[in-house]
Residue frames relative to the residue before (quaternion, step in Angstrom):
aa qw qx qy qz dx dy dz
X 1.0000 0.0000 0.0000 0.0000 0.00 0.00 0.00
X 0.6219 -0.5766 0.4157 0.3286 3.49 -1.43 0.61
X 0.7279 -0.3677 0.4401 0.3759 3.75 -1.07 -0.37
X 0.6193 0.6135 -0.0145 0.4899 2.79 1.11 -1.68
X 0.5367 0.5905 -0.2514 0.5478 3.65 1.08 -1.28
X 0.6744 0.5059 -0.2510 0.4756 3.07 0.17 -2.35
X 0.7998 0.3576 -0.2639 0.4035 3.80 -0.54 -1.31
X 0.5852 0.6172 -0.3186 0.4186 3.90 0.94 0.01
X 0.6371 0.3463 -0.2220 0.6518 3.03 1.39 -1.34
X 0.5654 0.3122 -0.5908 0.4835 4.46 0.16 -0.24
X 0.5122 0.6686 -0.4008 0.3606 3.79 0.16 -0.44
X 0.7700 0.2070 -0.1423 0.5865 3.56 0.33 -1.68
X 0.6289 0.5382 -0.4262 0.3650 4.03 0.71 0.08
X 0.6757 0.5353 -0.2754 0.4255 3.34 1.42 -0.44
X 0.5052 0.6854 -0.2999 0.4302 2.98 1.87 -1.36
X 0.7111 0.5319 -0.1973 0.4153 3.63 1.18 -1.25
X 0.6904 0.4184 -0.3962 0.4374 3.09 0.71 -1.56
X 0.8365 0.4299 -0.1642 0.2975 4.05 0.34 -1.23
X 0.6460 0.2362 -0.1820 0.7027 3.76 1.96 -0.10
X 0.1340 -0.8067 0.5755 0.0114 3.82 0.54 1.24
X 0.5103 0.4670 -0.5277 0.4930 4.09 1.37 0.04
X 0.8073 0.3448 -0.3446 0.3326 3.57 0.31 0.02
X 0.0986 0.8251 -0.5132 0.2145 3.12 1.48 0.35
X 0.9190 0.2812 -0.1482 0.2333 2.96 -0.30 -1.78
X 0.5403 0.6358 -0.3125 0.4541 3.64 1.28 -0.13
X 0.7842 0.0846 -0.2151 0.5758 4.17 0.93 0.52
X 0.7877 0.3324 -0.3247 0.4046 3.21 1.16 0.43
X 0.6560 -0.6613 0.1907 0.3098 3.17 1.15 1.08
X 0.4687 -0.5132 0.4161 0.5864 3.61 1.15 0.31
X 0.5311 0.5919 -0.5543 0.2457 3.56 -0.25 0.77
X 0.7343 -0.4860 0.3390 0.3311 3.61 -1.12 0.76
X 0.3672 -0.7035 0.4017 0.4571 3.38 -0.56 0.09
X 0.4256 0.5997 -0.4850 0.4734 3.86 1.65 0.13
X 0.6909 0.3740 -0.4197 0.4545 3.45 0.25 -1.33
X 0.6612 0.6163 -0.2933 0.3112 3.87 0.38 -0.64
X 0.5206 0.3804 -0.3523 0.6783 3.23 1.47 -0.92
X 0.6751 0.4580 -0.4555 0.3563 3.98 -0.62 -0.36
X 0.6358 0.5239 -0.3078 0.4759 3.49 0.94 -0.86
X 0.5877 0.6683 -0.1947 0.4124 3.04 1.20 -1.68
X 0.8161 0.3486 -0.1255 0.4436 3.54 0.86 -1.13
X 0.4827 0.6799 -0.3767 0.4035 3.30 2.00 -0.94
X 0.4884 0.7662 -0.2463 0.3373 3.60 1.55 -1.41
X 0.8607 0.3561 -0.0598 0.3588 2.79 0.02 -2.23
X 0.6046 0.4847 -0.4411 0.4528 3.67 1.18 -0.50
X 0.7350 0.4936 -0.3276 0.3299 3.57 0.60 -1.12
X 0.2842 0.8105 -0.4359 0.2690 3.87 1.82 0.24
C-alpha cells in the first residue's frame, strides 16, 4: 500500500476507535476487536 493508503487506514482506525457511531459504516459490521486484528493483519502484510 501507498503512504497515502497507510494514513487512510490510521485515519479510519481512529475515526472508529474514538466515534464507535461510525464504526459500522467502513468496517463492515465488525467489532472493533475483530477490526483491530484485521486492522493489524493489514498493516504487517504492508
Amino acid at each position: 500500500g501507498t503512504r497515502e493508503e497507510a494514513r487512510q487506514d490510521v485515519f479510519d482506525y481512529i475515526e472508529m476507535f474514538y466515534n464507535p457511531k461510525r464504526r459500522h459504516s467502513f468496517s463492515n459490521d465488525l467489532s472493533p476487536v475483530e477490526y483491530e486484528k484485521q486492522y493489524f493483519k493489514r498493516l504487517a502484510s504492508v
